[in-house]
C-alpha positions as CSV (number, residue, x, y, z in Angstrom):
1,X,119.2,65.0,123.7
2,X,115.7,67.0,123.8
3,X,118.3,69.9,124.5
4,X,119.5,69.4,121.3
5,X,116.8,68.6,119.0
6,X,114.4,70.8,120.4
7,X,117.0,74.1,118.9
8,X,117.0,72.2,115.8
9,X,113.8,71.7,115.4
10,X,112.9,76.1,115.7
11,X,115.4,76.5,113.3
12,X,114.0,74.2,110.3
13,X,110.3,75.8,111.1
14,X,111.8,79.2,110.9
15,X,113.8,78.5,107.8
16,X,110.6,77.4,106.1
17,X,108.8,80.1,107.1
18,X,111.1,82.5,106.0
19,X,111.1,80.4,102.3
20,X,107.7,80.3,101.7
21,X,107.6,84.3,103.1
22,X,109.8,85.3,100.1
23,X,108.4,83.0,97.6
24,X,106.9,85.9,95.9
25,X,110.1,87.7,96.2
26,X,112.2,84.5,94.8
27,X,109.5,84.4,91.5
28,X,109.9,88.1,90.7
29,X,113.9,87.6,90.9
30,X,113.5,84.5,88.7
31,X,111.3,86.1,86.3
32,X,112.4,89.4,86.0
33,X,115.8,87.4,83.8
34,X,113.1,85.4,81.4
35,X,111.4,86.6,78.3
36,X,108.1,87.4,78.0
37,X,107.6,84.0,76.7
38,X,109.5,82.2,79.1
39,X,107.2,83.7,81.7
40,X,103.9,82.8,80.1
41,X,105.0,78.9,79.4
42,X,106.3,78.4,82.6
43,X,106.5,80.8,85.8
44,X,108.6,78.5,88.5
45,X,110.9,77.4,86.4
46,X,114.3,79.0,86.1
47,X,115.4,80.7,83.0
48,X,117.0,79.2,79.9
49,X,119.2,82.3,79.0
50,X,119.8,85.5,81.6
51,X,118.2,88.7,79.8
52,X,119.3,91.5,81.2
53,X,118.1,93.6,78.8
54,X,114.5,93.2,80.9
55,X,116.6,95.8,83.2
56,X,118.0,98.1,80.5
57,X,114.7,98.6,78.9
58,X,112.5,99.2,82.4
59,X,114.8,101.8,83.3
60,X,114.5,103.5,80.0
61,X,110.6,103.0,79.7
62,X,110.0,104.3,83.2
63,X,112.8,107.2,83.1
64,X,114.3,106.1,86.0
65,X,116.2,108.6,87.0
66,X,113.6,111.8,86.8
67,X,111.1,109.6,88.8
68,X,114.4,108.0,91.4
69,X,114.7,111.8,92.0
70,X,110.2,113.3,92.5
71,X,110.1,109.2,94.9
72,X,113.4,110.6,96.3
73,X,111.9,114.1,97.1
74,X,108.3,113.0,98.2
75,X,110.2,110.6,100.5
76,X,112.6,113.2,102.3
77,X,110.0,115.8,102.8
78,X,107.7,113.3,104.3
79,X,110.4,112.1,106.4
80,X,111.8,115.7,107.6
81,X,108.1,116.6,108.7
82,X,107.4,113.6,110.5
83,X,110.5,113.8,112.8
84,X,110.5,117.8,113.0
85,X,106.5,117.6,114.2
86,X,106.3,114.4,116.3
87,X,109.8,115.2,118.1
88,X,108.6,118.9,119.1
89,X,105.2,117.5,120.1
90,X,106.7,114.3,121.6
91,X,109.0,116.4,124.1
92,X,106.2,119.1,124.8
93,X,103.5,116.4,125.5
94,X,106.0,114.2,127.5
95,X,107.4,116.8,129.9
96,X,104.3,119.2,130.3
97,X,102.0,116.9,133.3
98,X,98.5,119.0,132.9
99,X,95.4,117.3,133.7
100,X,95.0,118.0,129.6
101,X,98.4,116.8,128.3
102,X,97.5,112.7,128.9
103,X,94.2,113.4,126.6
104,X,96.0,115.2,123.7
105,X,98.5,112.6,123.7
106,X,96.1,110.0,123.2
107,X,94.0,112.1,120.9
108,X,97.0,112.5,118.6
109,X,98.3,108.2,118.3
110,X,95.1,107.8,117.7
111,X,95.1,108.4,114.5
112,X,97.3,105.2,114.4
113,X,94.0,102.9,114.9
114,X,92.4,104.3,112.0
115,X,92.4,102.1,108.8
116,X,93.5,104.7,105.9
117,X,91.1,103.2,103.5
118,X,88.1,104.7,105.8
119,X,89.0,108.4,105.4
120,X,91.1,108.1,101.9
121,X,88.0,109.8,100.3
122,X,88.0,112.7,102.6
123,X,91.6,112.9,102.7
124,X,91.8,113.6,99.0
125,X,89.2,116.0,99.2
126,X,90.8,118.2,101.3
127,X,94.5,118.0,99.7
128,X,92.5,118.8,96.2
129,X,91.1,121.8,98.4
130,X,94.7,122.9,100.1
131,X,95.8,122.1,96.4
132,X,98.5,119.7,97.4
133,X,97.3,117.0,94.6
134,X,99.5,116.4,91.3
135,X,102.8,117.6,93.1
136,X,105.6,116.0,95.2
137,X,105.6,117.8,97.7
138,X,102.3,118.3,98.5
139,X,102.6,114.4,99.0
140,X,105.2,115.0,101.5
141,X,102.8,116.9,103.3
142,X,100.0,114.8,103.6
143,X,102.4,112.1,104.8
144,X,103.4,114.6,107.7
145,X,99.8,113.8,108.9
146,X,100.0,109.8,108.2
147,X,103.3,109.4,109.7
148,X,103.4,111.5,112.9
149,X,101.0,109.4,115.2
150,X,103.8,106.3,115.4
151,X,106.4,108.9,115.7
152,X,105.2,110.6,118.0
153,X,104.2,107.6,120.5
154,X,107.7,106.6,120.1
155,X,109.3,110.1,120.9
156,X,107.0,110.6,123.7
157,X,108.6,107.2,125.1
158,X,112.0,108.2,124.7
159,X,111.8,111.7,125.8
160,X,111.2,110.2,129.3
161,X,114.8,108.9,129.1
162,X,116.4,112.4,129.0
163,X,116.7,113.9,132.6
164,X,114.6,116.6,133.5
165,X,118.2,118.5,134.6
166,X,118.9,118.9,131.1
167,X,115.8,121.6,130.8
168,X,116.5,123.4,133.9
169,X,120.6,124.2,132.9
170,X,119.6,125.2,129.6
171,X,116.7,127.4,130.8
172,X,119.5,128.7,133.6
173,X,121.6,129.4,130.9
174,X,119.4,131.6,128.6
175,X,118.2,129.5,126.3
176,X,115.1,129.9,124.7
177,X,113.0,126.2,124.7
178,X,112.8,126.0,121.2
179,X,116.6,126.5,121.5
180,X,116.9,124.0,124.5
181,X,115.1,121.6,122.6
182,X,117.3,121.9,119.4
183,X,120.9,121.9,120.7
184,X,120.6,119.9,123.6
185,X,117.5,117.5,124.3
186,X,117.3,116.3,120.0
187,X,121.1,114.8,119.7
188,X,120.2,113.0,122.7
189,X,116.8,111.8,120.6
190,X,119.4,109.8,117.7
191,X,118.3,106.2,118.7
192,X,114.8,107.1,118.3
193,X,115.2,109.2,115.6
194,X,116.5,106.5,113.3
195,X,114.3,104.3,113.9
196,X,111.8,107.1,113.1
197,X,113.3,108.0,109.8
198,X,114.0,104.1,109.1
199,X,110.5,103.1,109.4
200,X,108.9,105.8,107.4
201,X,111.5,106.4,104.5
202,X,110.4,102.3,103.9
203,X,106.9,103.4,103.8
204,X,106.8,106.5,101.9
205,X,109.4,104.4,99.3
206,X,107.2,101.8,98.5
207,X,103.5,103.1,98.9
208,X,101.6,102.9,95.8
209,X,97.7,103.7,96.7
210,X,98.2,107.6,97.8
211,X,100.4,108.3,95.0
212,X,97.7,107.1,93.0
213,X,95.1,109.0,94.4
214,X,97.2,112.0,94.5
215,X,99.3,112.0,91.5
216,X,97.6,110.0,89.3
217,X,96.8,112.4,87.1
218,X,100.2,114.1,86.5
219,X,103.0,112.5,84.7
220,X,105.7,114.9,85.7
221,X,105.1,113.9,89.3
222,X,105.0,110.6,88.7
223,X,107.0,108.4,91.6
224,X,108.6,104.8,91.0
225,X,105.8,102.8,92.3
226,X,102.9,104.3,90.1
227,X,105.9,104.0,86.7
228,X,106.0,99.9,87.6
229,X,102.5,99.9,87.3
230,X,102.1,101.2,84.4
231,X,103.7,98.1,82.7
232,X,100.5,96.3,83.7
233,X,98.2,97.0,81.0
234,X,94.4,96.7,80.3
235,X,94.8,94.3,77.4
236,X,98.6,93.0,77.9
237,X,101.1,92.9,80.8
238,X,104.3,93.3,79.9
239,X,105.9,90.6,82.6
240,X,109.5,90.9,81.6
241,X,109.6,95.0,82.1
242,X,107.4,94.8,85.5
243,X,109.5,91.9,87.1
244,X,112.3,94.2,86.3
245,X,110.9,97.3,87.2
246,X,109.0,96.0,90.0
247,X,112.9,94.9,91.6
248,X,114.6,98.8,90.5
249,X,111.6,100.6,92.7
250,X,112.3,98.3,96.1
251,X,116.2,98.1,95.3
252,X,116.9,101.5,96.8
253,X,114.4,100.7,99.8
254,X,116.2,97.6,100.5
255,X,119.9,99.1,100.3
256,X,118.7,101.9,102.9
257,X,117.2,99.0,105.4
258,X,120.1,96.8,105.4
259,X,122.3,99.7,106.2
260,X,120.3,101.1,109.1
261,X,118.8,97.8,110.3
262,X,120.7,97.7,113.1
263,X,119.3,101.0,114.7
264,X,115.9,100.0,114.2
265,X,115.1,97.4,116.8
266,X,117.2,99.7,119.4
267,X,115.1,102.5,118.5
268,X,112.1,100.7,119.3
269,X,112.8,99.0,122.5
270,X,114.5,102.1,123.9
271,X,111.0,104.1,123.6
272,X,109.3,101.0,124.4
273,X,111.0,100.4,127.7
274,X,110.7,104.0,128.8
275,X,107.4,104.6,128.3
């Protein structure tokens, strides 16, 4: 009988965990389909009428598509240079065994124990001095720097998995390392890899504070994230639009995470396992 109950039991605390974890989530659905009154008289409460001109009208005040396309490109450059750095340095750091290689290992996950908010300051400075501020791609590049410290800890991991044979063939057979590295050791790097590319593509999508520290002064490079804010106002908040808009930024996010989900967790614990 305990058997029984006990299963039961795990399942009703996680189910009500999980409610009261997407609450917030739940509200911004609900409201995003009310009126700006609607809203204002009554958040929790479901809406008389479905308006799903809320939608229609966010997508047109933010320009949607213009800004899909600079979150879009700010995202897949950050993405690219994270895996083409940390893979390179996470295979190079894993098989070279120097008396130096442990210490620039851990010099460069460090990083990961940092809290941003602590060197945000600096960090701008220097981009404004490299004159990567105001443009897409000179986000991309900063997130190189953010993202490559998880990525590389992971590669590092996974490289360990990949026989040392492999090296020796290719070097046998003329291949040059960067070559070696390329055509033989990466395809063997895929689990990893999307987890790598998983994992940052969610956090490049949906960050809002160094957009805003970095492109807050240009319109044309405007991303997704800093376009839903801008529907909260100093004097008025338009609810409606930023429920609506506020769901059109993560939809894409969420669409990309169900579909790779699946790799994510294997990607982890594979790394994990052979480090």
């Amino acid at each position: 009988m305990r058997d029984r109950v006990f299963p039961v039991f795990v399942t009703c605390i996680l189910v009500l965990a999980a409610i009261v974890y997407l609450y917030p989530l739940i509200l911004v659905v609900i409201n995003s389909f009310k009126t700006f009154a609607e809203i204002t008289s009554n958040v929790v409460a479901l809406p008389e009428k479905f308006v799903f001109e809320n939608y229609i009208n966010a997508f047109r005040l933010m320009d949607y598509p213009r800004l899909f396309l600079n979150t879009l490109f700010a995202t897949a450059t950050g993405v690219l240079g994270v895996v083409v750095v940390s893979s390179m340095a996470g295979y190079k750091l894993s098989r070279t065994k120097t008396r130096y290689s442990w210490f620039l290992f851990i010099l460069s996950i460090s990083p990961m124990m940092i809290p941003f908010h602590s060197f945000m300051i600096a960090l701008v400075k220097v981009a404004k001095g490299l004159g990567l501020t105001g443009s897409t791609w000179g986000l991309g590049v900063i997130y190189w720097g953010l993202g490559a410290p998880l990525a590389l800890f992971l590669y590092h991991g996974f490289v360990k998995s990949v026989p040392r044979d492999l090296d020796d063939c290719a070097r046998i057979d003329g291949a040059s390392p960067l070559q070696a590295f390329y055509q033989i050791i990466f395809p063997l790097l895929q689990p990893v890899t999307v987890s790598v590319v998983v994992l940052n593509a969610m956090w490049m999508w949906n960050d809002f504070l160094l957009p805003l520290l970095l492109l807050s002064g240009s319109k044309k490079s405007m991303t997704l994230q800093l376009a839903a804010y801008n529907f909260f106002g100093l004097y008025k908040i338009e609810w409606n639009y930023a429920m609506a808009g506020v769901l059109l930024t993560i939809l894409p996010a969420v669409i990309f995470y169900l579909v790779l989900q699946k790799h994510i967790v294997k990607g982890m614990v594979a790394g994990a396992v052979k480090t």
